[in-house]
N, C-alpha and C positions, 0 to 999 in steps of 0.2 A: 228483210234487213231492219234491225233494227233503229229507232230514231238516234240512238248513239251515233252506228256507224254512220245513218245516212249523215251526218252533221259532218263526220268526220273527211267523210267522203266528198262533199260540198266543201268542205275547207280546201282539199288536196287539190281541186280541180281551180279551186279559188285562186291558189298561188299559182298555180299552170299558167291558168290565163295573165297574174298580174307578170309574172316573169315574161311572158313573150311579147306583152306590151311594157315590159319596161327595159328591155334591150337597147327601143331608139334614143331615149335620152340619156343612155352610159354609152351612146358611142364613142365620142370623146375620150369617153378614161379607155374606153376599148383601143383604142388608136393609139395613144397616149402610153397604155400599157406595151405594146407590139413595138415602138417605136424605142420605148425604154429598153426591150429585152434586144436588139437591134446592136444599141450603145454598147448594151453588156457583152455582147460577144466580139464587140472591138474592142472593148476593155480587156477581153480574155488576151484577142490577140497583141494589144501593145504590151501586157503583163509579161505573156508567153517571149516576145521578142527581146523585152530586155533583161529575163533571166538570163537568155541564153546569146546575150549580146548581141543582137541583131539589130539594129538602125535603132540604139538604146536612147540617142539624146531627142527623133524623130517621134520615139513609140510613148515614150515620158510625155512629149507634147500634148502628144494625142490623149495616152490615160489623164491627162487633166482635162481635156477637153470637155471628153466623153462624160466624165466622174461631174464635173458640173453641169453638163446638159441634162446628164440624167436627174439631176437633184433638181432641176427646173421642173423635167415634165413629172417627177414625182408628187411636184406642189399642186403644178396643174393638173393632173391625175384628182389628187386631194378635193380640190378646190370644187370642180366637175359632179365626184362623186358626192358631196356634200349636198350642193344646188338640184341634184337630180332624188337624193334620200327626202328633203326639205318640200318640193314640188310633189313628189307621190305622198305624203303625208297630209300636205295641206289638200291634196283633191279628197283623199279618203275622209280625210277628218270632214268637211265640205260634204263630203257625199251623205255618211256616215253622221251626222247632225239633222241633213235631210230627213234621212227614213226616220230618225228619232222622232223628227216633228211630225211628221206624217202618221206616227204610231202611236202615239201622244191620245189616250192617256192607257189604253190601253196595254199597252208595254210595259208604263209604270207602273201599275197596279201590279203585274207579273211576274218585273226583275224588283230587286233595289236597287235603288238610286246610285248606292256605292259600287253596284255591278255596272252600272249605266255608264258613272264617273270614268270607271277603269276598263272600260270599251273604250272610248271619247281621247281619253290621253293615255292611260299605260301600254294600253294595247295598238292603240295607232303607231305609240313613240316605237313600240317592237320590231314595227314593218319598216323601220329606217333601215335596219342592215339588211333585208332583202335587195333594197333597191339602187343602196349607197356602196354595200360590200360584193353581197352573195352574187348578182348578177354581172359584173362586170368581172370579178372574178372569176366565174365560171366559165365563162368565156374565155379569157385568158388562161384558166388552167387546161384547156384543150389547142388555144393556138400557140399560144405561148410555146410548150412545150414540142409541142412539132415543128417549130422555127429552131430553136434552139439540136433536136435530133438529125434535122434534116443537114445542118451544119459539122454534126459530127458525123453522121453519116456516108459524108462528102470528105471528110479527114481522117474515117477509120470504118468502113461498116461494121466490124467485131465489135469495136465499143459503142458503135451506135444500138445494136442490137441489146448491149449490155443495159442499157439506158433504159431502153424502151420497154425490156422485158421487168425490171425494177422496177418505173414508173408504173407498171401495168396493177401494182400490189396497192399503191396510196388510194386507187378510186376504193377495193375492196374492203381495205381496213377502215376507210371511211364507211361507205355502207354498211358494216359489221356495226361499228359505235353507233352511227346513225337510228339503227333501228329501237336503239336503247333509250337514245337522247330525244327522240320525238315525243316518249311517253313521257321522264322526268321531265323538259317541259311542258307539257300539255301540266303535268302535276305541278309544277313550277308555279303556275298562270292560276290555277286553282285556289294552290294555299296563299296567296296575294290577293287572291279576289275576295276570299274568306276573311282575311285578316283587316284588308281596307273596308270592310261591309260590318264587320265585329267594331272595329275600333270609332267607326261612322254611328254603330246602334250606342254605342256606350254613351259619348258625348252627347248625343240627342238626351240619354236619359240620366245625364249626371247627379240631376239634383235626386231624384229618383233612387238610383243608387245609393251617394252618401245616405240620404234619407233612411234607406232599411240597413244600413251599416255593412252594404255588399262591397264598398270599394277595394280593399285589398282581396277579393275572393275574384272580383272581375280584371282588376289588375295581374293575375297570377294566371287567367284564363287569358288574357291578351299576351302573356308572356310565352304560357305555351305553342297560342298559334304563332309568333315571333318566332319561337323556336322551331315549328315544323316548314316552315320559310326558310330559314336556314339549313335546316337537312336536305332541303330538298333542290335551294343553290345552289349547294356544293355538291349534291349529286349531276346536275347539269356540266359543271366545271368538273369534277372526276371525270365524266364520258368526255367531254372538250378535249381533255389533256391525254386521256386514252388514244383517241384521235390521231392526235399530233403525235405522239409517244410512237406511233406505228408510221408515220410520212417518216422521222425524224429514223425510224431503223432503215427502211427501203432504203435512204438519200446514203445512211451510213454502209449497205451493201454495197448497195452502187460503187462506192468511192473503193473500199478495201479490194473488190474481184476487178477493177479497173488500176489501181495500184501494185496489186500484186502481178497484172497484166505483164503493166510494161516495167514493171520490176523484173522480171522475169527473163523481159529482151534484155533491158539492159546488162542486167548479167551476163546473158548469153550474148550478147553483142550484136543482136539483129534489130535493134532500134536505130531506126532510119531515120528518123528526124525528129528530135526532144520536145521540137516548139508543139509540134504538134501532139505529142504526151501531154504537155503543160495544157495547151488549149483544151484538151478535153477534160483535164483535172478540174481545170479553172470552171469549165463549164457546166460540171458536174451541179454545182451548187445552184445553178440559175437554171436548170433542166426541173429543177426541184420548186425552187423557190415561188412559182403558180400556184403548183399543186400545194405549196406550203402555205400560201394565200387564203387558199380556198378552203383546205381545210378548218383555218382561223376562222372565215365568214361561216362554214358549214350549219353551225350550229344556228345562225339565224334564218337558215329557211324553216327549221324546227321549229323556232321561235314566232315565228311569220305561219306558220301552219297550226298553231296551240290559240294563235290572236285571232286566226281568218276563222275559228271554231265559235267564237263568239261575234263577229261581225256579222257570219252569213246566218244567224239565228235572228237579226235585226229584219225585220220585210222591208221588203222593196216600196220603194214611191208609187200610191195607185196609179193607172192609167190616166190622162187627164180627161176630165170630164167633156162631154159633148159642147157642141159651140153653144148650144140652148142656154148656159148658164144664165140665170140674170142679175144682171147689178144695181137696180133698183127694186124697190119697194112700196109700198104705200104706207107712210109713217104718220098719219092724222089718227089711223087706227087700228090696229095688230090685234087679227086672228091669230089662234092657235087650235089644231087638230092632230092627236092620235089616232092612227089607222091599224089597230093589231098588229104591232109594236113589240120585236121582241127582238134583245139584247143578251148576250152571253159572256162576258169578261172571262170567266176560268169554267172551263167544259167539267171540270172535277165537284166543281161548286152548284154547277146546273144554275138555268137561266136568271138573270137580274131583271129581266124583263120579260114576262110571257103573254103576250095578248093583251097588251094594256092601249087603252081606245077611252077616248074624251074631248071633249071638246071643247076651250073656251073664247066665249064671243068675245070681240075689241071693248075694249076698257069695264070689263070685268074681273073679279078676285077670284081665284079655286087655292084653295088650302088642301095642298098634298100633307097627308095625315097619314100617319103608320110607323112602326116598331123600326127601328136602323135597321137598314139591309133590304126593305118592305122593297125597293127602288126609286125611293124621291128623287138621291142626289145621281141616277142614271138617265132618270127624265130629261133633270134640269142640264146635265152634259149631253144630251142627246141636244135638247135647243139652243146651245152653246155651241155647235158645229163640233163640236172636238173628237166626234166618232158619229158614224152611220150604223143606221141599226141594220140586222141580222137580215130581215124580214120586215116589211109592214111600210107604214109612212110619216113621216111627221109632217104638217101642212100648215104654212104660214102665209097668212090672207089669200090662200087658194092654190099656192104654191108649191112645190115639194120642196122643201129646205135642204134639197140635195143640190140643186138646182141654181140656188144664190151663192154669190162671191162670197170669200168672208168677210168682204170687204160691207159689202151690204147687208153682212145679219150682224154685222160688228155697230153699225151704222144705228138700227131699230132697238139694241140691246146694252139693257145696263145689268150687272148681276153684280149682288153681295153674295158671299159666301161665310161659313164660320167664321174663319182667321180674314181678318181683311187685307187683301193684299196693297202696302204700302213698301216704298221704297225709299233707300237710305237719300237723306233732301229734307227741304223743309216742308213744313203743314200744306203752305202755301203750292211748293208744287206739287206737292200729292192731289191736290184737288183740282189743278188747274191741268192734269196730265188725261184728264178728261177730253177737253175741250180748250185747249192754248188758245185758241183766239175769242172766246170771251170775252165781254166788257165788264169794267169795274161794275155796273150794277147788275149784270148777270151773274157776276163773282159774287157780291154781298148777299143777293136775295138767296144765294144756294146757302151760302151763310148762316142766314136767317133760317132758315127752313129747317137746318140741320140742328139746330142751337150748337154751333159748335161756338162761335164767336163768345158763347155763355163760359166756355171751359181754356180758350185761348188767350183771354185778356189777362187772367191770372198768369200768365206764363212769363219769362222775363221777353223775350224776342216775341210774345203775341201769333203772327201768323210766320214770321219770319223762322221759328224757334226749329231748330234740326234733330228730325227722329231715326234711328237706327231703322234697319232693314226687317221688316214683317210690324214697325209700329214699335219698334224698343226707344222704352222711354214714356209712353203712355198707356193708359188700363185699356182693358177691354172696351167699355166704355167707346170711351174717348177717340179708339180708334176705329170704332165701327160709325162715328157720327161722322170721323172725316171721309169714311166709305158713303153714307149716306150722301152727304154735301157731294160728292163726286157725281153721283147717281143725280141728283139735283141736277148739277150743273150740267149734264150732258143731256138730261132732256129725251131721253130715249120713249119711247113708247109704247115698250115692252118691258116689264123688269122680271128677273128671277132671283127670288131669293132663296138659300139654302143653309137652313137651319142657321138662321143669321144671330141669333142668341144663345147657339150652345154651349159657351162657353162663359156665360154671365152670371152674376147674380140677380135672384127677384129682383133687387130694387134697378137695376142697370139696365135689365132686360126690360123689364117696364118703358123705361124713358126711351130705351132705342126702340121699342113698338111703337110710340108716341109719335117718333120722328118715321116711321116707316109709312104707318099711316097718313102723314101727309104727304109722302112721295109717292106714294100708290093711288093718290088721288086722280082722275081720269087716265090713269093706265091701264094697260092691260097687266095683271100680276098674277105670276103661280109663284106661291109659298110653301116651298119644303119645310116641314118642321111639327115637330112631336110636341111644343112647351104650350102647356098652359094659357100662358099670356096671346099668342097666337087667336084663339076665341075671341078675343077682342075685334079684331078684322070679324069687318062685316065682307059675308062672300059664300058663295059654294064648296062645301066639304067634302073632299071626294078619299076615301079610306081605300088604299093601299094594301094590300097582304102578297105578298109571293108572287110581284112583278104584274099586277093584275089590279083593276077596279073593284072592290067587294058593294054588295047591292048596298045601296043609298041610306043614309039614315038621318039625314034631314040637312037642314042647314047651319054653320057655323055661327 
């Protein structure tokens, strides 16, 4: 089998299971529905009575009754199946954020973000009509309809028969479309995910674009995939209407071999009682009217089965760890050890890490040195918790870093990275989002150390002043000294930096080495980073090539 089908496969069985657990909270509309279809066949027979003048100002009564109870439980029907669409989506999306984090980063290096986004929300939003429409419908397209036969069954078996054997055509002609409308959407789901991932790369690279004068050439290439989203809409909606187009002939045989019936008698004068001709006319339409349901929802278990294609590609929550976990540490001085250490992100790409083993003592410097790709920024995410390696061990002051909360490697660890990660607030809380409880001279001295107070005073609001989301609004620069002061202020005892000037100028780069230097003072530090200025740190050099240690060549 191949990995297509197994996924496909996993999907089918996905919705199996979410259907049969999601029967108990449509019971309700299930009730609600059965109770409605009840109404309707007293409505048939107040209709039937006062055609044919039978207790007419009694049976009036009644058809009002009926005609507004039903419009009640249709609300409540509504209302039910809403609450219950709403509740299966917030679990999945809840679930479904889990495994996210749990896969982190792993995953994202694998999908795009824009595939990730449209898991998260367009795909979750898909599964509403599973659980809001298709399931409570389905149900009722099978009791429904055997309440409604059993009723005329009892007032004609010929035209209950007539019924039954029509009705028996709407499940097939649904299965016939069905098999058509699973692929369009499954393709449906495709050129959506394509076009939100196209039109997510473009904006990343706008200026990029204008820049080499591609913008109308990508504007025309966003159009197209716009347009193969549309073809491919409206082929889901062609099969839908196919669908219905063949419920809509069944319901119209029904009615013509059931008229012409007692068209027939009444000619010939062996119609024995008219009301009961009308009741089953009348009823004809609500014999249908399930199956006419159902077929409307049909198309979202398609829908629901194209989305579950891409959830059950997401892994599962690992197992939780043994109770050994520990949640402390020793923070006066942070070991770090590589134990033949090997990492593989994309099996296509072959390992990011192959047998990489080192060692550095408590409040020592090692300069991870080597080409992009060599495995710096794998290391430094391997001491970051955010994935376990393959094979091997990573060991912090004696420990296996498998072992600590992240509560406790979160605790011993401060990390800069390229882009420093700030968020939309001011200067002031970007740095204090370290460490809140702080004192104003813990605050200043982080201050001081960073020289950020050197670049802030010039500013009109000073510390007060509010930066956009990733640091918009300040240089390079600028926003790696407020990373720095953060690093200050939290005082960790461990720091990892990764390639924390790549994106600088000599002369920028310079000054935030400047400032790094002094926050690497009695720490333990590993320095991812290829630049020049790096050399400066005093420390152990340890050269990198193709996830491995290469022999020694002195020191930095």
């Amino acid at each position: 089998m191949s990995d297509l089908e197994a996924t496909k496969a996993a999907a089918r069985a996905w919705v199996k299971r979410e259907q049969r657990a999601g029967v108990r909270p449509v019971r309700p509309v299930i009730a609600l529905g059965l109770l409605g279809t009840v109404l309707a066949i007293g409505q048939a027979f107040c209709i039937a009575s006062i055609l044919t003048g039978t207790l007419a100002a009694p049976a009036l009564a009644g058809f009002a009754v009926f005609a507004v109870l039903r419009a009640g439980l249709g609300y409540a029907a509504d209302r039910y199946a809403f609450a219950a669409g709403a509740s299966a989506r917030r679990r999945l999306r809840t679930d479904i954020l889990t495994r996210l984090f749990w896969a982190r980063p792993t995953l994202a290096r694998a999908r795009h973000s824009g595939d990730l986004a449209a898991i998260v929300v367009d795909k979750i939003e898909a599964l509403d009509g599973l659980f809001a429409r298709f399931i409570p419908t389905a149900v009722l397209a099978l009791a429904a309809p055997l309440l409604v036969a059993a009723v005329v069954l009892f007032l004609d078996p010929t035209a209950g028969a007539i019924l039954v054997l029509t009705g028996l055509l709407a499940p097939a002609a649904m299965g016939l479309s069905g098999l058509g409308a699973a692929a369009a959407a499954r393709e449906q789901f495709v050129a959506m995910t394509r076009l939100q991932t196209r039109f997510l790369d473009r904006i990343r690279g706008i200026a990029t674009i204008v820049l080499h004068g591609r913008g109308e050439d990508e504007a025309t290439s966003l159009g197209r995939a716009a347009d193969e989203l549309r073809v491919r809409t409206m082929r889901v909606l062609r099969l839908a209407f196919l669908s219905s187009a063949a419920l809509d002939l069944a319901a119209a045989l029904a009615l013509v071999l059931l008229a012409l019936r007692y068209g027939q008698q009444w000619h010939e004068g062996t119609l024995t009682d008219p009301r009961i001709a009308l009741m089953v006319l009348l009823l004809t339409p609500e014999f249908f009217a399930p199956l006419r349901a159902v077929s409307a929802a049909y198309q979202d278990m398609f829908h629901a089965t194209a989305a579950a294609e891409s959830l059950v590609d997401v892994p599962p929550v690992p197992a939780p760890p043994p109770i050994r976990d520990i949640r402390t540490v020793e923070t006066h001085g942070v070991s770090v050890q590589f134990e033949d250490v090997r990492l593989t992100w994309d099996k296509s790409r072959g390992p990011a890490l192959n047998g990489l083993s080192f060692r550095v003592p408590a409040g020592e410097t090692v300069l991870l040195a080597g080409p992009s790709g060599a495995g710096k920024s794998s290391a430094i995410e391997l001491l970051m918790g955010f994935v376990r390696p393959d094979s091997g061990r990573v060991v912090i002051n004696g420990r296996d870093i498998a072992d600590l909360v992240p509560q406790a490697l979160s605790a011993i660890t401060a990390w800069i990275g390229q882009r420093p990660v700030l968020f939309s607030g001011t200067i002031r809380e970007n740095i204090r989002f370290a460490r809140p409880d702080a004192t104003a001279e813990q605050f200043a001295e982080a201050l001081r150390a960073a020289r950020v107070d050197g670049f802030t005073e010039q500013l009109p609001d000073g510390l007060d002043t509010v930066v956009g989301e990733g640091g918009y609004g300040l240089s390079g620069g600028q926003a790696q000294r407020i990373a720095i002061a953060r690093a200050f202020l939290k005082n960790a005892p461990l720091l990892l930096l990764d390639e924390p000037t790549a994106h600088l100028d000599p002369a920028t780069e310079s000054e935030v080495f400047d400032g790094l230097r002094r926050l690497a003072a009695g720490r333990t530090v590993i320095l991812a980073t290829h630049a020049a200025a790096a050399r400066t740190f005093s420390g152990r050099r340890l050269d990198i090539r193709d996830g491995r240690i290469q022999p020694a060549r002195g020191a930095a």
